[in-house]
matplotlib code that plots the C-alpha trace (Angstrom):
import matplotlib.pyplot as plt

x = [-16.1, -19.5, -19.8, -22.7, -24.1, -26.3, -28.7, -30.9, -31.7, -29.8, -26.4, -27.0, -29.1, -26.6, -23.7, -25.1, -26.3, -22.3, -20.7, -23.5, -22.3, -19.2, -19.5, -21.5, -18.0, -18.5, -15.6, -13.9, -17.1, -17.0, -19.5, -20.4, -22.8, -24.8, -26.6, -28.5, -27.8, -24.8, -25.8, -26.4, -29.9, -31.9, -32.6, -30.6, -28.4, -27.7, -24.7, -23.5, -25.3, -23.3, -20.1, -20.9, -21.4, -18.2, -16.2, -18.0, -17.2, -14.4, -14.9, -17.6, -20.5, -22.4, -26.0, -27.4, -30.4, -32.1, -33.9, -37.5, -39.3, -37.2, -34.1, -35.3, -35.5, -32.3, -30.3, -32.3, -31.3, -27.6, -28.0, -29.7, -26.2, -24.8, -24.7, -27.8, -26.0, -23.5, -25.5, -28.5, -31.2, -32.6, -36.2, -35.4, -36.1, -32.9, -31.5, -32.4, -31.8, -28.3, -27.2, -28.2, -26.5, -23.4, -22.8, -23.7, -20.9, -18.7, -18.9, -18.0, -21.1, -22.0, -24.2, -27.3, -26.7, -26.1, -29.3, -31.5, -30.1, -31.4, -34.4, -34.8, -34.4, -37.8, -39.5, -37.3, -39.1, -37.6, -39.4]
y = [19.9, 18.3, 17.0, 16.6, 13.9, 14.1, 11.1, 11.8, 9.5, 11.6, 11.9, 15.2, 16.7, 15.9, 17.1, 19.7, 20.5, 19.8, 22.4, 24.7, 24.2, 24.5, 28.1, 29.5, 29.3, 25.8, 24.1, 23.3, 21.7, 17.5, 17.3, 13.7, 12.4, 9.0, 9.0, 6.6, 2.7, 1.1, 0.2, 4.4, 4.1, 6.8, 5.7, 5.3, 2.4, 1.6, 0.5, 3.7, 5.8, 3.8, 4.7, 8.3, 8.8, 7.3, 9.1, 12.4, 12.2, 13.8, 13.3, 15.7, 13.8, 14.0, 15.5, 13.7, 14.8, 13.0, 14.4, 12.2, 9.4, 5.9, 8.5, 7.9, 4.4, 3.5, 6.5, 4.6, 1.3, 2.7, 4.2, 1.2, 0.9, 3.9, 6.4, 8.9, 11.2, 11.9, 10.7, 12.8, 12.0, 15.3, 16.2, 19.5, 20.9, 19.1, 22.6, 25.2, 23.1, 21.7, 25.2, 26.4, 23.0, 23.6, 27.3, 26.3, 23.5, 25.6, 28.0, 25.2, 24.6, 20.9, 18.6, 19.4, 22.8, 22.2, 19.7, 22.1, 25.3, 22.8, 22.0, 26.0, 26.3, 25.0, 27.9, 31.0, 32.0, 32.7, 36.1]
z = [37.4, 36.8, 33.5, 31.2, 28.9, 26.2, 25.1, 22.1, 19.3, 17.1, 16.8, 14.5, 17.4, 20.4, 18.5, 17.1, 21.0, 22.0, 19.6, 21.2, 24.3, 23.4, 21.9, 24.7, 26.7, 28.0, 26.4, 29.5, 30.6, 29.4, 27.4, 26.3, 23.6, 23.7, 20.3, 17.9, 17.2, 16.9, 13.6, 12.7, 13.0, 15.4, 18.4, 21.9, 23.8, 27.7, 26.2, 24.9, 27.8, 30.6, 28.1, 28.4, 31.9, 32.6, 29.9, 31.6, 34.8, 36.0, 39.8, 40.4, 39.3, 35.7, 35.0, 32.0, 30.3, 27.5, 24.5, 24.1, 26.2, 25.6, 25.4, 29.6, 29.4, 28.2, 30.8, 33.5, 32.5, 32.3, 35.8, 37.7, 39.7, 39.6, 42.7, 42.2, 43.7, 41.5, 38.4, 37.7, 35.5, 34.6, 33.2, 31.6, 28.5, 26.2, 24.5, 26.9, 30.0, 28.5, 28.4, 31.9, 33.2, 30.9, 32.0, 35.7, 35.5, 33.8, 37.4, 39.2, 40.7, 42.5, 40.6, 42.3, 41.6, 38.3, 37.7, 39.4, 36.9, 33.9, 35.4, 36.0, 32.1, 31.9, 33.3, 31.5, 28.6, 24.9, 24.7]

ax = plt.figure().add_subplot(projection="3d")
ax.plot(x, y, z, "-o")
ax.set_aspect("equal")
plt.show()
């Protein structure tokens, strides 16, 4: 199953995001969070991204989406070796597209399929 990781600079937002996830029937879906400083300040780390990714990944592949603009910089730095086809970068809205990826993994769809359902989230409107 494709897992997902979730880099914002807060670790209130991401886990708040993850116990979403996780109540929208996802729970069998890994669902990993790379958020703030080590020192508990906001922000993000390679570091802790790289951590993620590998903690997420069950064999499948992992689709990590990032909340704000250096939340990018520091998933691209972790991903610089990794496989891009099994570790997708995704530029989706963070909430709606995290849900469309987690319920999309959760069918056990392939990592494309599920980076392409987050990126769909972008155009579903709320009303």
């Amino acid at each position: 199953m494709v897992g997902i990781v979730l880099v914002s600079h807060s670790p209130q937002l991401a886990g708040g995001l993850a116990d979403l996830l996780a109540a929208v029937g996802s729970a069998e879906v890994a669902v990993v969070v790379a958020a703030g400083t080590e020192d508990g300040r906001l922000g993000t780390n390679p570091d802790a991204v790289r951590a993620a990714v590998a903690s997420a990944d069950r064999g499948d592949g992992v689709v990590v989406l990032p909340d704000l603009g250096s939340a990018v910089l520091s998933v691209k730095v972790a991903l610089e070796d990794a496989d891009p086809e099994r570790h997708v970068l995704v530029d989706a809205p963070f909430v709606e597209g995290a849900v469309a990826a987690a319920v999309t993994a959760a069918g056990g769809a392939s990592v494309g399929e599920v980076a392409e359902a987050a990126r769909g989230a972008r155009n579903v409107p709320k009303f």
